[in-house]
LOTIMI-258075 format. One record per residue (C-alpha): residue number from 1; x, y, z. Coordinates in nm, 2 decimals, decimal comma. Last residue first. Example, Ala and Ser with C-alpha at 12.3 -4.5 7.8 and 13.67 -1.06 7.14 Angstrom:
<sites>
   num     east    north       up
     2     1,37    -0,11     0,71
     1     1,23    -0,45     0,78
</sites>
This chain:
<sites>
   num     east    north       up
    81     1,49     7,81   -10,81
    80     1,24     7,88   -10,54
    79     0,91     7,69   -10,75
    78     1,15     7,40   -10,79
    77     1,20     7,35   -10,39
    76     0,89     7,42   -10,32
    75     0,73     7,17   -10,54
    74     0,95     6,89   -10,45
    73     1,33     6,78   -10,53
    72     1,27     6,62   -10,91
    71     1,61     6,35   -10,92
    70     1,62     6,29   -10,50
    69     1,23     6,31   -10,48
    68     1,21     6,07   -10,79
    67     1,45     5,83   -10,58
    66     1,29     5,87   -10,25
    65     0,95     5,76   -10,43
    64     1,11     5,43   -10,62
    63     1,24     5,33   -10,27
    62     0,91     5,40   -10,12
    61     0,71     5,24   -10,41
    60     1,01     4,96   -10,35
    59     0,91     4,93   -10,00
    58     0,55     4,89   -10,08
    57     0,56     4,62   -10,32
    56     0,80     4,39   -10,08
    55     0,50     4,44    -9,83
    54     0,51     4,62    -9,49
    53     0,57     5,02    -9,59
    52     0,52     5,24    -9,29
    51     0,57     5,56    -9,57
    50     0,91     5,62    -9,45
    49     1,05     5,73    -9,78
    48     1,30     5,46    -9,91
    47     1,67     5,31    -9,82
    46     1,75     5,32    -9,45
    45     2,01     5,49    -9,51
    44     2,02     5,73    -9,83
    43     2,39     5,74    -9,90
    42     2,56     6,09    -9,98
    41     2,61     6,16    -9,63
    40     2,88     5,89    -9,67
    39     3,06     6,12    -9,93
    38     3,02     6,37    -9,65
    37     3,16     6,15    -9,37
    36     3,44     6,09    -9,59
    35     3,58     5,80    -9,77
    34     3,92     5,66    -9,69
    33     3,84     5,31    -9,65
    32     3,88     5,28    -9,27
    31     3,57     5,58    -9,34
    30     3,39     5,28    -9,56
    29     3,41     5,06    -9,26
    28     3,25     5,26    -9,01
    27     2,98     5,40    -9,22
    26     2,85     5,04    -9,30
    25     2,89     4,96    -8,90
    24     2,65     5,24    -8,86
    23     2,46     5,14    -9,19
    22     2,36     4,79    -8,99
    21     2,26     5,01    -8,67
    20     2,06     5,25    -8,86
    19     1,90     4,91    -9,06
    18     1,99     4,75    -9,37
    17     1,90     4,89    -9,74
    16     2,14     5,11    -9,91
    15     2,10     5,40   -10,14
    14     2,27     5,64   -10,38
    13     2,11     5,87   -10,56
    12     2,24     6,14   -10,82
    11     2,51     5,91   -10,92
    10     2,85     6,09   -10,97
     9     3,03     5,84   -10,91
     8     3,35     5,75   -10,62
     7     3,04     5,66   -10,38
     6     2,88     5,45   -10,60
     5     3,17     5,29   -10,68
     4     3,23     5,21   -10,31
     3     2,85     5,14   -10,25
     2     2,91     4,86   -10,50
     1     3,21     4,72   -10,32
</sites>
C-alpha cells in the first residue's frame, strides 16, 4: 500500500527493498492494480547504489547515496543543464 501512494505522489524517489525476483512479482501485482510500467519504472529496485554493501550501515549509505543521486543527478548531468 505504501508503494501505491508513492506511486500516485510526486516523490522524487521512490524505492523498495527485495530482490529482482521479489520486485518482479511486486511489478506484477501493482499492473493488476492499474499502474503502468512507467509509474513502476519510477521504483528503484533493488533499493541502493551497488556498492557490495554487507552491513546494515552500508546498505543504508547506499540507500542514502541513490537518494542524493536521484535529488542532485551528478556532475555531468548539472554541468549540461
Amino acid at each position: 500500500e505504501a508503494l501505491k501512494l508513492a506511486l500516485r505522489s510526486d516523490c522524487f524517489y521512490i524505492g523498495a527493498l527485495g530482490s529482482k525476483r521479489n520486485h518482479a512479482k511486486r511489478t506484477e501485482r501493482l499492473l493488476a492494480a492499474g499502474f503502468t510500467a512507467a509509474d513502476i519504472r519510477r521504483i528503484a529496485a533493488p533499493i541502493g547504489i551497488d556498492i557490495g554493501a554487507e552491513s546494515p550501515p552500508e546498505i543504508a549509505l547506499s540507500v542514502m547515496a541513490q537518494i542524493v543521486l536521484a535529488l542532485r543527478g551528478t556532475k555531468a548531468a548539472r554541468k549540461a543543464a
